[in-house]
C-alpha positions in Angstrom: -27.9 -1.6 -4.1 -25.2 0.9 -4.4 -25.3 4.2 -6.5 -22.2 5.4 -8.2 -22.1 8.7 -10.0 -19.0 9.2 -12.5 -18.3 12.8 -12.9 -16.1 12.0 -15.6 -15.7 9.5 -18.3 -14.5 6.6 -16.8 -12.8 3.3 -18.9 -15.7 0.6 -19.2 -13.0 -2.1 -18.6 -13.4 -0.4 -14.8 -16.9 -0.3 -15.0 -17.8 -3.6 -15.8 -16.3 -4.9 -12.8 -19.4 -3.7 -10.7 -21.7 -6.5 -9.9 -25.3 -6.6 -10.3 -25.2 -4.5 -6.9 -24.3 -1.4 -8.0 -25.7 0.8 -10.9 -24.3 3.9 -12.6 -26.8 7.2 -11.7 -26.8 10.7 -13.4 -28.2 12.7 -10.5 -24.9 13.2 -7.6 -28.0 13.4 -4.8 -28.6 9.7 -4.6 -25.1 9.2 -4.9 -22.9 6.6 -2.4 -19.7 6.8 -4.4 -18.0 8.6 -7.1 -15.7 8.3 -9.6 -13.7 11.3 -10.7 -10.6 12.4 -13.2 -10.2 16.1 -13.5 -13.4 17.5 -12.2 -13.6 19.7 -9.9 -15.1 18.6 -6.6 -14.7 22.0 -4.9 -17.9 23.6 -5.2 -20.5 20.6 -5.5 -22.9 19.7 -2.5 -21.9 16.3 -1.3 -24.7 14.5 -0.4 -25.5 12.6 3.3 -25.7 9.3 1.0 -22.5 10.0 -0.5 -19.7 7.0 1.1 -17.0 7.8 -1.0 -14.8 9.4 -3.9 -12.1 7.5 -5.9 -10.0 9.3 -7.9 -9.0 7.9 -11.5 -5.9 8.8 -10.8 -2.8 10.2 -7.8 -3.1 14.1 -7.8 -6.4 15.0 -6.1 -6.3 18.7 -5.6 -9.4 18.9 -7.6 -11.6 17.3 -4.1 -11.9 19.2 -1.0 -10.1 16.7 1.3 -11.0 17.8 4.6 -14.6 19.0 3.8 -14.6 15.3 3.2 -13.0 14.0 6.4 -15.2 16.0 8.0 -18.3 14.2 6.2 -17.4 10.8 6.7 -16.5 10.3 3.5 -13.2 8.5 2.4 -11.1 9.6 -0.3 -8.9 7.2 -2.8 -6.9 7.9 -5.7 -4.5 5.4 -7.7 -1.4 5.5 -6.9 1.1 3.9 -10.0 -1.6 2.9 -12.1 -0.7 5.4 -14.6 2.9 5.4 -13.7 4.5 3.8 -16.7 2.7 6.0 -19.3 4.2 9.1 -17.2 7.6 7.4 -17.2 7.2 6.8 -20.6 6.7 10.4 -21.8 9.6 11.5 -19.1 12.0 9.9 -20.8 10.6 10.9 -24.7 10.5 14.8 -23.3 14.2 14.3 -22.1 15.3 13.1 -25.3 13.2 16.0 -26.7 14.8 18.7 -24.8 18.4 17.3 -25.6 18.1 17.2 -28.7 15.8 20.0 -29.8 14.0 18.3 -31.7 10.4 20.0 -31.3 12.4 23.2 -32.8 13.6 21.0 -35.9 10.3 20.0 -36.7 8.8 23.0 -36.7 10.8 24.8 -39.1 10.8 21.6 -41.2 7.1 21.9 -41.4 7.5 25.4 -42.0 9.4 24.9 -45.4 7.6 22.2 -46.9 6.7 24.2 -49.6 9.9 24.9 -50.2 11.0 22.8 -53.7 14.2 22.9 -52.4 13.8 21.7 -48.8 16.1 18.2 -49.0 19.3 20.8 -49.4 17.4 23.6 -46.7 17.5 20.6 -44.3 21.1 20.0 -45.1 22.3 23.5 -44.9 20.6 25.0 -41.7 20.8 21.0 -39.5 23.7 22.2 -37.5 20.9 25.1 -35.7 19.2 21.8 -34.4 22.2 20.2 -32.8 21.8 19.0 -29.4 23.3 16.6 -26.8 23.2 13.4 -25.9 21.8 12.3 -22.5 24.4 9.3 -22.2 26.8 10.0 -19.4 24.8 13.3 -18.2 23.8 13.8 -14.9 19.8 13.3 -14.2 18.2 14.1 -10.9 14.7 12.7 -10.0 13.3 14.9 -7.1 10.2 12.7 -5.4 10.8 8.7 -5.3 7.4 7.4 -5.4 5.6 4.8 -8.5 6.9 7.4 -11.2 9.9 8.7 -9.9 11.6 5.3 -9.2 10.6 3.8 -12.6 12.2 6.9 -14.4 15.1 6.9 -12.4 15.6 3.3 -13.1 14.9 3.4 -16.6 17.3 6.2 -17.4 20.0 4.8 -15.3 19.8 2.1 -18.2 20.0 4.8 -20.5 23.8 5.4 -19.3 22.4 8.2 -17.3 24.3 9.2 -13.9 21.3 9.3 -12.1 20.8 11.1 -8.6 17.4 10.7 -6.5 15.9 12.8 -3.6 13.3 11.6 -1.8 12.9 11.9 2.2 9.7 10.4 2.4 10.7 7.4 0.5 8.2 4.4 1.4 9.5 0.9 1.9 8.1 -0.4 -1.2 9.6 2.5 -3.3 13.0 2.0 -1.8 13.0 -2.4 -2.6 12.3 -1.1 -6.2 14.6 1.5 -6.5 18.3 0.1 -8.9 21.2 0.3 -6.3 23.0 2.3 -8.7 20.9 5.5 -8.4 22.8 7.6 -6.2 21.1 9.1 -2.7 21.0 12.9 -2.7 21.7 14.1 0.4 19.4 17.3 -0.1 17.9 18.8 -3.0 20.6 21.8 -3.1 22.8 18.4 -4.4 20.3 18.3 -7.0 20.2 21.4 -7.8 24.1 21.9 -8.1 25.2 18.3 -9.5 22.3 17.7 -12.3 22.4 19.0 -15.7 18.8 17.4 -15.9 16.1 17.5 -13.6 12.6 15.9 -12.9 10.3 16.5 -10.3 8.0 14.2 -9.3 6.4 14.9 -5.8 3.0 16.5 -4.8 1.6 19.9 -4.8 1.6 21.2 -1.2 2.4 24.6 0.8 5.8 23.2 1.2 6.4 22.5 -2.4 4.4 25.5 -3.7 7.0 27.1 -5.7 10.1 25.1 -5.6 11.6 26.3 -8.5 12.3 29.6 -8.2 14.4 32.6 -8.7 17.2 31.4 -5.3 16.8 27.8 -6.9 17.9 28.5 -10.4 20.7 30.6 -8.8 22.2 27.4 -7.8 21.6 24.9 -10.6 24.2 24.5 -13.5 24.2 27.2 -16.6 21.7 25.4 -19.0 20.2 23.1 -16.8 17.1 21.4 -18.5 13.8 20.9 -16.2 11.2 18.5 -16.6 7.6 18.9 -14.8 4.9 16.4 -15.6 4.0 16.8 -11.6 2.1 19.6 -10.9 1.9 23.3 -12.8 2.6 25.4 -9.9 5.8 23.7 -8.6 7.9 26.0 -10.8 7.4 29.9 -10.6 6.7 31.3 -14.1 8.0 34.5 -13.9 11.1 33.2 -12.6 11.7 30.1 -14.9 10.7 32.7 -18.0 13.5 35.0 -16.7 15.8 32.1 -16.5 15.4 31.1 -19.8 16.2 34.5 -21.3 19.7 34.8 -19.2 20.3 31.0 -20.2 20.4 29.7 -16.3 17.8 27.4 -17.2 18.5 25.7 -21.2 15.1 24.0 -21.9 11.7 23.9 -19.8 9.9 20.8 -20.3 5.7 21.1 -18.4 2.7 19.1 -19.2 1.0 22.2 -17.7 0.5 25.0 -20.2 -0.5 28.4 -19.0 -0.7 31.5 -21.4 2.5 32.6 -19.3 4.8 30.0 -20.6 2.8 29.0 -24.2 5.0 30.3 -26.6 7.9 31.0 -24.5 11.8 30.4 -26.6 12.9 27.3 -24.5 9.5 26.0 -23.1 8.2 23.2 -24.5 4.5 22.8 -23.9 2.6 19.0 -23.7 -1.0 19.6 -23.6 -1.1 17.4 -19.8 -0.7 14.2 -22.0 1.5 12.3 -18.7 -1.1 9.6 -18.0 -2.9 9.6 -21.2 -2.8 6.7 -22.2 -5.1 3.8 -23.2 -3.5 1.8 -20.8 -3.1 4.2 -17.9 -6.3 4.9 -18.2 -8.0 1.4 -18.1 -5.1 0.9 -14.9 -6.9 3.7 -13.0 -10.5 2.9 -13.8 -9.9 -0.6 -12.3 -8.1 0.5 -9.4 -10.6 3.1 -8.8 -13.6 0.9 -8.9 -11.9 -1.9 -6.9 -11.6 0.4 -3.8 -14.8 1.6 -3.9 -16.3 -1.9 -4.0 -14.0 -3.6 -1.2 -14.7 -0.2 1.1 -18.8 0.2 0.4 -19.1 -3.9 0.6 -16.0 -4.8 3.6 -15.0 -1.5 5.2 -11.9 -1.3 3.6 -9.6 1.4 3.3 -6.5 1.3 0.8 -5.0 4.3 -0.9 -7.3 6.9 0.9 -5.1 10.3 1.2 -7.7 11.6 4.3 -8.5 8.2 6.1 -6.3 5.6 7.7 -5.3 2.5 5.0 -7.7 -0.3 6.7 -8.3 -3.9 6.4 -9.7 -6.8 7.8 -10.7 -8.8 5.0 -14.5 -10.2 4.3 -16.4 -10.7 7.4 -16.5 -13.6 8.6 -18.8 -13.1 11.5 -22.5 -12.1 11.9 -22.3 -8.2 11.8 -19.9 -5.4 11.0 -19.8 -1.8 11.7 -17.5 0.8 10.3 -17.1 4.2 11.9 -15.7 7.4 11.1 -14.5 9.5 13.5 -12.0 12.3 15.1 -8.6 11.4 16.0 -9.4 12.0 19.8 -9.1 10.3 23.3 -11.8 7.9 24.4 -13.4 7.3 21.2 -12.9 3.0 21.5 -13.8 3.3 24.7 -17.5 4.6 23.7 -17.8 2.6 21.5 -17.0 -1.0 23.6 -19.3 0.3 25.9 -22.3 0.6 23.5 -22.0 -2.5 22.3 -21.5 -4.1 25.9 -24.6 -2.7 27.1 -26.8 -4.5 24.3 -24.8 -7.4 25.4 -22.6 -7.9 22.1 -19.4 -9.3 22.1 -16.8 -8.0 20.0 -14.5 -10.8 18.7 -12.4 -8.8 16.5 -11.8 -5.3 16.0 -9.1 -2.5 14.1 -8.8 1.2 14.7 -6.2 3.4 12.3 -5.5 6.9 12.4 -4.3 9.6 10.1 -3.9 13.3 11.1 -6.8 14.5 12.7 -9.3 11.6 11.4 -9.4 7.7 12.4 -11.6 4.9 11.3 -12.9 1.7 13.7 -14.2 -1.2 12.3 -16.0 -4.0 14.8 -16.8 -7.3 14.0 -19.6 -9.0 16.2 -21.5 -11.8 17.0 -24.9 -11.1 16.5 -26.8 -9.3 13.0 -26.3 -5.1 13.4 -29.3 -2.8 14.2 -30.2 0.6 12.9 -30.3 0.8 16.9 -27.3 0.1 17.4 -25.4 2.0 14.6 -27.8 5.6 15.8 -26.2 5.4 19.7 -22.7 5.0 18.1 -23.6 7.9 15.6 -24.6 10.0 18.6 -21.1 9.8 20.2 -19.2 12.9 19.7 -16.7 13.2 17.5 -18.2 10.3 15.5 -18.3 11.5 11.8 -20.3 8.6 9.9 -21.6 5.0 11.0 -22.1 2.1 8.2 -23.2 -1.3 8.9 -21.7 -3.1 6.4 -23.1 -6.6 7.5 
């Protein structure tokens, strides 16, 4: 019997996938796996039972990753699951900012007492005008699930669309319209684009991309869009650029009391992926990792283990291992299983950064024996027999 712990809400259409193997606990101690949205991870005790984390979701700054690693314990999120309802409200906010439209409403609303408000509306229209985003120039900085279905969607707007991505996976690039047009660097973004989206992760590198020398080299009214991350765009410095009229609209699902308020920001209250849809997407992803990793070992969309995968077992026993990224590890680990004389038929070791994970199918049932010498080997972080 596995015990999952949801420290969140999470969409019983996910849920009800778990078999009769698995049941949903309140207490985190007992805990082999957990499902997680937006809380925070960071200062919980993670139990020795505890497997695994899925995130309902791609950003997972809210789980201390390496604490993890270190534990054994394998980190997922849900990459694209909740991509469309982000595309989706990307291309509503860029129609928004064109066209001021949040400002029209507002002032609407604010004479509907007004008798005479079908000839106010008439009258005072033209302070609304905006643009259209036919034929304007759009640049999509990060090409993953999001970022290639907004780039493709507004290129069938009539957009000129530009895309940045140096990271660009395989699959991302099969799906990505030949007509969007391959920045060579992000200072092309920045100087071509009279519209720009970001859609990459938070990192150190990333930290504060748009700033005050960034800005210097975009167009006069440039718009910017960030339904990524809050702290890719430097308040103080877009605020500033709002006021000279560098930067012409601020778009962020991220509000902050810095920005709230601000002439030229418009504030969605982190509404990306919230969706009905997305939401279901993400539960079901979520739970479908942890079940294939606590019941076969593997290892798909982790962002601090190796992806992983050799199917159902098909032989007598498996073992999974968690371990450092260091020499001699395989070698250890052959040679505990040769001295109970147990023949390995098949086996698959991946690595990611400083962590890598084994997994050894053999021909006789596993032993709490045998998994203890492997768990004594240094530099092995956590041993499960999964048959």
């Amino acid at each position: 019997m596995f015990n999952v712990k949801c420290l969140n809400p999470i969409a019983n259409v996910g849920l009800d996938l778990f078999t009769d193997h698995y049941q949903i606990i309140n207490n985190l101690e007992d805990a082999n796996a957990v499902l997680v949205r937006s809380a925070s991870v960071h200062d919980l005790e993670l139990p020795r039972s505890l497997q695994a984390i899925a995130r309902a979701g791609a950003g997972v700054n809210n789980i201390p990753l390496d604490k993890c690693a270190e534990n054994g314990i394998v980190v997922f999120n849900t990459p694209g699951a909740n991509a469309n309802g982000v595309k989706e409200i990307v291309i509503a906010s860029l129609i928004i900012a064109s066209r001021n439209i949040v400002g029209g409403v507002n002032w609407v609303d604010s004479c509907k007492q007004d008798p005479e408000v079908a000839k106010l509306v008439e009258k005072n229209k033209s302070k609304f005008a905006g643009t259209e985003i036919r034929g304007k120039k759009l640049g999509v900085i990060g090409l993953g699930a999001i970022g290639v279905l907004v780039a493709n969607a507004l290129n069938k707007l009539d957009m000129e669309v530009y895309g940045y991505d140096p990271y660009i996976s395989v699959d991302a690039a099969w799906k990505l319209s030949k007509f969007i047009k391959q920045a060579k660097s992000l200072e092309e973004i920045y100087r071509e684009c009279d519209f720009i989206t970001v859609h990459v992760p938070l990192t150190d590198s990333t930290k504060g991309m748009f700033n005050k020398e960034t800005f210097a080299l975009m167009k006069d009214g440039v718009k910017i869009l960030n339904f990524s991350r809050d702290s890719l765009v430097n308040d103080d410095d877009i605020i500033e650029a709002l006021r000279s009229g560098k930067v012409g609209r601020y778009v962020t699902d991220f509000p902050n009391p810095k920005v709230c308020g601000i002439e030229g920001v418009i504030t969605v209250p982190h509404l990306g992926a919230s969706t009905s849809e997305s939401e279901d997407n993400c539960a079901i992803m979520a739970v479908k990792q942890i079940m294939d990793y606590l019941e076969n070992g593997t290892i798909k969309n982790s962002v601090n283990y190796p992806n992983c995968d050799m199917g159902v077992c098909a032989q007598a026993g498996r073992i999974a291992i968690n371990h450092r990224n260091i020499p001699n590890m395989l070698s250890q680990f052959t040679s505990a299983f040769a001295k109970e004389n147990i023949n390995i038929p098949d086996m698959i070791n991946k690595s990611k950064g400083q962590y890598a994970y084994t997994m050894l199918d053999f021909e006789s049932p596993s032993t709490p024996e045998l998994a203890k010498k492997i768990r004594d080997i240094d530099g092995v972080l956590n041993v499960r027999i999964i048959k």
